[in-house]
DRENKE-870220 format. One record per residue (C-alpha): residue in one letter; x, z negated, y negated. Coordinates in steps of 0.05 Angstrom, whole numbers, padded with zeros to 5 digits, always signed. Example, Ala and Ser with C-alpha at 12.3 -4.5 7.8 and 13.67 -1.06 7.14 Angstrom:
A+00246-00156+00090/S+00273-00143+00021/
//
This chain:
X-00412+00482-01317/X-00367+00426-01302/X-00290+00442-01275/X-00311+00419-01213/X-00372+00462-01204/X-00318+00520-01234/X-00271+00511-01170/X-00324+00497-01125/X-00360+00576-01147/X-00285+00604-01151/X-00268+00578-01078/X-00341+00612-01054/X-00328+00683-01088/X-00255+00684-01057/X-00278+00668-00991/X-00338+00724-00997/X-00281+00770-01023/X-00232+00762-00973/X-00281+00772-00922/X-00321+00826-00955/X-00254+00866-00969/X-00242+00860-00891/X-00223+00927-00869/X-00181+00939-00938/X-00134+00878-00922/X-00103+00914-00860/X-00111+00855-00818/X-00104+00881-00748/X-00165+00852-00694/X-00144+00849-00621/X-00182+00814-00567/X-00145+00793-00496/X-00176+00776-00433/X-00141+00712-00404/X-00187+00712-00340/X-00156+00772-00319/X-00088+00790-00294/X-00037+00780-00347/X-00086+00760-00403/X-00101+00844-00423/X-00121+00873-00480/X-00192+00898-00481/X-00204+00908-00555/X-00161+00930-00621/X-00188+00957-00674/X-00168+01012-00728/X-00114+00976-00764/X-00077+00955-00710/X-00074+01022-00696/X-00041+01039-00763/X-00003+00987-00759/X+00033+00995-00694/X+00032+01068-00691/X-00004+01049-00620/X-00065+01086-00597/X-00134+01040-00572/X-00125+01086-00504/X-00045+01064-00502/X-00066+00985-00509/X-00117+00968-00481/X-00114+00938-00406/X-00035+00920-00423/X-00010+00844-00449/X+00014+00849-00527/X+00086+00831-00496/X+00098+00906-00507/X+00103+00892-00581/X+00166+00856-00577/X+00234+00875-00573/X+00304+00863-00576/X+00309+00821-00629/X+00236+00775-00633/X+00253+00704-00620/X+00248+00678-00562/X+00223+00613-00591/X+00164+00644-00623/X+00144+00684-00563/X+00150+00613-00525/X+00100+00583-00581/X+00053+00637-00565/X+00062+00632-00496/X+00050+00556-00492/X-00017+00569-00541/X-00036+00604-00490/X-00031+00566-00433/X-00057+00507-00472/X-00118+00537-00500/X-00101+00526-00575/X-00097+00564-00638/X-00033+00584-00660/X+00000+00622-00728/X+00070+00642-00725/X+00110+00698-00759/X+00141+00744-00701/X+00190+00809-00707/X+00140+00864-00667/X+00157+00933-00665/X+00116+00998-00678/X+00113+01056-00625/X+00167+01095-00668/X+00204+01031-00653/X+00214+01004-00723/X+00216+00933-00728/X+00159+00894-00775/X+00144+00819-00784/X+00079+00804-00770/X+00033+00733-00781/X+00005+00727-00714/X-00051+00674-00709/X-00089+00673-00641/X-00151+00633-00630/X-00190+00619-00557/X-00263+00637-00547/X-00287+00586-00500/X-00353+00581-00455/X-00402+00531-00450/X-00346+00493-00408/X-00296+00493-00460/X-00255+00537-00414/X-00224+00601-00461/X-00252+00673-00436/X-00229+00706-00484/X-00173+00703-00542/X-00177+00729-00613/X-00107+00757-00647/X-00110+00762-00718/X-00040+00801-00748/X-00018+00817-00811/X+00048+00852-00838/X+00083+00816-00878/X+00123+00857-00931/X+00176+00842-00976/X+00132+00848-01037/X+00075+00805-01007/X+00047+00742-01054/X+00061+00664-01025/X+00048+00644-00961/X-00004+00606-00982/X-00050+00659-01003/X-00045+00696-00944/X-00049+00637-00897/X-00116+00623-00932/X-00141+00689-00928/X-00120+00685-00849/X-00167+00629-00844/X-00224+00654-00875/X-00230+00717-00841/X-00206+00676-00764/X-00259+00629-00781/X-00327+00677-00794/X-00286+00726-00749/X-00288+00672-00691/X-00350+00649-00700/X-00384+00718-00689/X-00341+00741-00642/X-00361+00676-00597/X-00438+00692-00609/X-00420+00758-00576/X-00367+00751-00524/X-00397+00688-00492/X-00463+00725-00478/X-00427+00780-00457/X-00374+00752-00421/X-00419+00713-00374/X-00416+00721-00294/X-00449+00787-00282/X-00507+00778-00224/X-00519+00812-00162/X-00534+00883-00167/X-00514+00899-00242/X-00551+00956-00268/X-00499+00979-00324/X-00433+01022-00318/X-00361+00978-00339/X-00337+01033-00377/X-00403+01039-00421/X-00395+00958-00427/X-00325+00976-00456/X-00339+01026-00500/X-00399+00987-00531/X-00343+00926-00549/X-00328+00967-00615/X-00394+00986-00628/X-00415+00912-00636/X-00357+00896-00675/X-00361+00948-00719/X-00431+00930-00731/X-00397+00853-00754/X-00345+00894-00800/X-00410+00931-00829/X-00438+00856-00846/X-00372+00832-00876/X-00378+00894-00922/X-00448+00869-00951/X-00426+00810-00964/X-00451+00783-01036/X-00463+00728-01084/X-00527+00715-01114/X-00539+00687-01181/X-00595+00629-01150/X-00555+00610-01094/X-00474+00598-01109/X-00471+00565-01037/X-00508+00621-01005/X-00480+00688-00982/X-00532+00728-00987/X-00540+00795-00943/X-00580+00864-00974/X-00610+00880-00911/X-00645+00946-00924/X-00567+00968-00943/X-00540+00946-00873/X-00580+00968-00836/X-00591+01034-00857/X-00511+01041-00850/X-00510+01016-00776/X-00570+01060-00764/X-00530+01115-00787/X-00466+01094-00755/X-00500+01089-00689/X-00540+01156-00694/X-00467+01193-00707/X-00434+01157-00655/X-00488+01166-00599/X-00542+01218-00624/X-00538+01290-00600/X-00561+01352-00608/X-00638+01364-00609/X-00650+01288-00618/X-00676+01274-00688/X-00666+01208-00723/X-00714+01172-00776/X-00713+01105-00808/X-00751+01072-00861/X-00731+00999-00888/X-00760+00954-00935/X-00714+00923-00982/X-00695+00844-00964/X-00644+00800-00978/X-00633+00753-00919/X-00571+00705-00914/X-00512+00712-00870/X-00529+00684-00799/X-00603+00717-00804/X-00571+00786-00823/X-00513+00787-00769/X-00566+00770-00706/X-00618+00827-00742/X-00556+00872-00750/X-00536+00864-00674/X-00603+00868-00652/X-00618+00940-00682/X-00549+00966-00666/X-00575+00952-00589/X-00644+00975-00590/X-00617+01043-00627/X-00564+01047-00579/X-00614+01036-00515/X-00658+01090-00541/X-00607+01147-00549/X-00573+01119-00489/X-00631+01123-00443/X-00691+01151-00462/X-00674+01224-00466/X-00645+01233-00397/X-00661+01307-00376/X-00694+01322-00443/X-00664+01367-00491/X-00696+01341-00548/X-00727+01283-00580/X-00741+01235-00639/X-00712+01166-00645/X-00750+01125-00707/X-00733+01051-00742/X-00780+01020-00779/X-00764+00952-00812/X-00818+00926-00849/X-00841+00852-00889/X-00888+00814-00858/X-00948+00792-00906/X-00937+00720-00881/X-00855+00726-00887/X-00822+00751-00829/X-00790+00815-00811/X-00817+00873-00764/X-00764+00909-00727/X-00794+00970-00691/X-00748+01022-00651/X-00793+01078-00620/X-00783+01142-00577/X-00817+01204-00545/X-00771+01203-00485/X-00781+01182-00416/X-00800+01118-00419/X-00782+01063-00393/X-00785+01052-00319/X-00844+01008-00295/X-00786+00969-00248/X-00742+00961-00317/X-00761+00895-00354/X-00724+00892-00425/X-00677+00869-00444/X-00654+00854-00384/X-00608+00792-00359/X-00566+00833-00311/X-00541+00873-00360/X-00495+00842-00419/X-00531+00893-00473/X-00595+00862-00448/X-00562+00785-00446/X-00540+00791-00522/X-00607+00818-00549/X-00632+00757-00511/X-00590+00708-00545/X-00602+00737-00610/X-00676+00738-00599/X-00663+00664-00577/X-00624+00646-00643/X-00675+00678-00696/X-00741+00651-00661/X-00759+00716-00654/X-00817+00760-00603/X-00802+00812-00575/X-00853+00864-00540/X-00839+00927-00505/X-00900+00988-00501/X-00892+01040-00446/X-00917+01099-00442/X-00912+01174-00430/X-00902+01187-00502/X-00830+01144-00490/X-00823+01071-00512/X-00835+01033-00571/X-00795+00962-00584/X-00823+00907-00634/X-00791+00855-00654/X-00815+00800-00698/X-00767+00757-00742/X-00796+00690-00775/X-00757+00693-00837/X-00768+00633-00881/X-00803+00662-00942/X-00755+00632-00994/X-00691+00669-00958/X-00727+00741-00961/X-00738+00770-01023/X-00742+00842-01045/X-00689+00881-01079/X-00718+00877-01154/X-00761+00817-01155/
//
C-alpha cells in the first residue's frame, strides 16, 4: 500500500471513529426553530444536559441566550447573532454558563437547515467544552466537522419532511410530534454507533443491519411498549451501507412506533412482531404486524397530513421502496419492500 493509499484509509477510519464514538465525545446536539418567535429551542439532547446542568423540560421553547452571562463577549454573541440573521454556518468559542452558574468555554458551531427554497427552518448547534487539558484546535475542529457534516445531512432528511406546512385538518397531536423529535434522533445516534469499516470496501462505511435494528426495535419497545403488549422480532443478518441503513432504520423506528401507538387502543393486551427478511432476488422485506384494532377503513398509511406519515413517505421515496398495508380484524400488517443492490447486502459470515 502506497503512502497515499495509507492517508487516504487513515483519514476514512478517523472520520468513521469520530462519528461512531458520537455519544462518548460529549458533543452537546441542540436544534432551534428560527420560524418561530425568538428562534426556540425544540430539541437538546443528553449531553447538553450534562453539560449545562440544564434539564430538556427547562430548555426547550426558550432562545440559548440564557446560556450567557456576565462575562461572554459581546462580540461573539454578535457573530452568532449575525449567523443567524444571515443564514450561515458559524464556529466560535463563547464563555456559557451551567445552571449552577459556573462559567465554561464552549466551541459553538451552528449550521441552518434549509427547505426546498433555500429559506433556513431550522438551525443545528453543535457545542463542545473546551478544557484546559484538551489536544489542538485542530483536532477538535476536525472532529466538529465530521460529526456537523453527517449530523446535518440527516438531520435535513428529517426536519424538512417534517417541518413542512401542516394541511388542513391534521390528524396528529403537537405534543406527540415533539416527543417523537428524540425518538428519530436517537434512532440516527443508534446508526452512528454501527458504524464500521469493511475489509473489501475502504471507501465504504458499511452498516450490520440485523445489529441496528434489533437495538432500535428494542429501544422503541421500552420506550413505548406497555404492559400486556408482547414484542417479537426476527432479522436476517445484512450488511447494507450508510444511506440504505439510516432510511431502513427510520422507517422501522416509525412503523414500530405506529403500532404500539395506535393499534391497541382499548385493548389490554397484544402482540407487536418485526420480521426483516432477504429477498431471494436481493432486496429487503420489512414486515411490522399486529393483533389490535386495525386500522381504520377512512385511515390511508402513511399518511401526508401527518409528519410521521410524510417522513416514512420520503424514506419510501429515497430507497425505491413498496409499501402495502393489510387490514383486518386480526390488526394490521405493514410490508415493505427494499431493492437493495445485491453487491451492497451480504450476510454476516459469508
Amino acid at each position: 500500500m502506497s503512502i497515499t493509499e495509507k492517508r487516504a484509509l487513515a483519514a476514512v477510519l478517523d472520520d468513521r471513529e469520530v462519528v461512531a464514538g458520537f455519544s462518548r465525545l460529549a458533543i452537546s446536539v441542540i436544534i432551534t426553530n428560527p420560524l418561530a418567535p425568538d428562534n426556540p429551542i425544540v430539541y437538546v439532547n443528553d449531553a447538553f444536559e450534562r453539560t449545562t446542568g440544564y434539564s430538556r423540560s427547562a430548555v426547550v421553547g426558550r432562545n440559548c441566550r440564557f446560556l450567557q452571562g456576565e462575562r461572554t463577549a459581546k462580540s461573539d454573541v454578535d457573530k452568532v447573532r449575525d449567523a443567524v440573521e444571515g443564514g450561515r454556518d458559524v464556529t466560535v468559542d463563547i464563555l456559557n454558563y451551567r445552571a449552577s452558574g459556573e462559567p465554561f468555554t464552549n466551541r459553538l458551531t451552528i449550521a441552518p437547515i434549509h427547505d426546498q427554497d433555500g429559506k433556513p427552518i431550522y438551525f443545528l448547534g453543535l457545542q463542545k467544552e473546551i478544557r484546559t487539558n484538551d489536544s489542538g484546535r485542530g483536532t477538535l475542529d476536525h472532529n466538529l466537522e465530521v460529526i456537523r457534516s453527517r449530523v446535518h445531512t440527516d438531520l435535513a432528511m428529517i426536519l424538512t419532511t417534517i417541518g413542512a406546512a401542516d394541511h388542513s385538518g391534521t390528524l396528529e397531536d403537537p405534543m406527540r410530534e415533539v416527543e417523537a423529535l428524540p425518538r428519530r434522533l436517537e434512532c440516527l445516534q443508534l446508526v452512528y454507533e454501527e458504524l464500521r469499516l469493511t475489509d473489501d470496501h475502504v471507501d465504504w462505511l458499511g452498516i450490520d443491519l440485523g445489529a441496528l435494528l434489533g437495538r432500535i426495535a428494542s429501544t422503541v419497545a421500552h420506550h413505548e411498549g406497555r404492559p400486556g403488549i408482547r414484542f417479537g422480532q426476527r432479522i436476517d443478518p445484512a450488511d447494507v451501507t450508510l444511506e440504505v441503513a439510516t432510511r431502513v432504520a427510520l422507517l422501522v423506528s416509525e412503523a414500530l412506533s405506529n403500532a404500539f401507538s395506535h393499534a391497541f387502543v382499548g385493548h389490554d393486551r397484544g402482540t407487536v412482531d418485526l420480521r426483516v427478511s432477504r429477498l431471494s432476488e436481493g432486496g429487503l422485506r420489512i414486515l411490522v404486524a399486529d393483533d389490535g384494532v386495525g386500522i381504520p377503513r377512512n385511515i390511508d398509511w402513511p399518511s401526508e397530513r401527518t409528519r410521521g406519515g410524510r417522513l416514512t413517505a420520503s424514506l419510501l421515496e429515497g430507497l425505491d421502496a413498496t409499501i402495502n398495508v393489510a387490514r383486518g380484524a386480526a390488526g394490521t400488517v405493514v410490508m415493505i419492500d427494499v431493492p437493495v443492490d445485491p453487491h451492497d447486502l451480504t450476510s454476516q459470515g459469508e
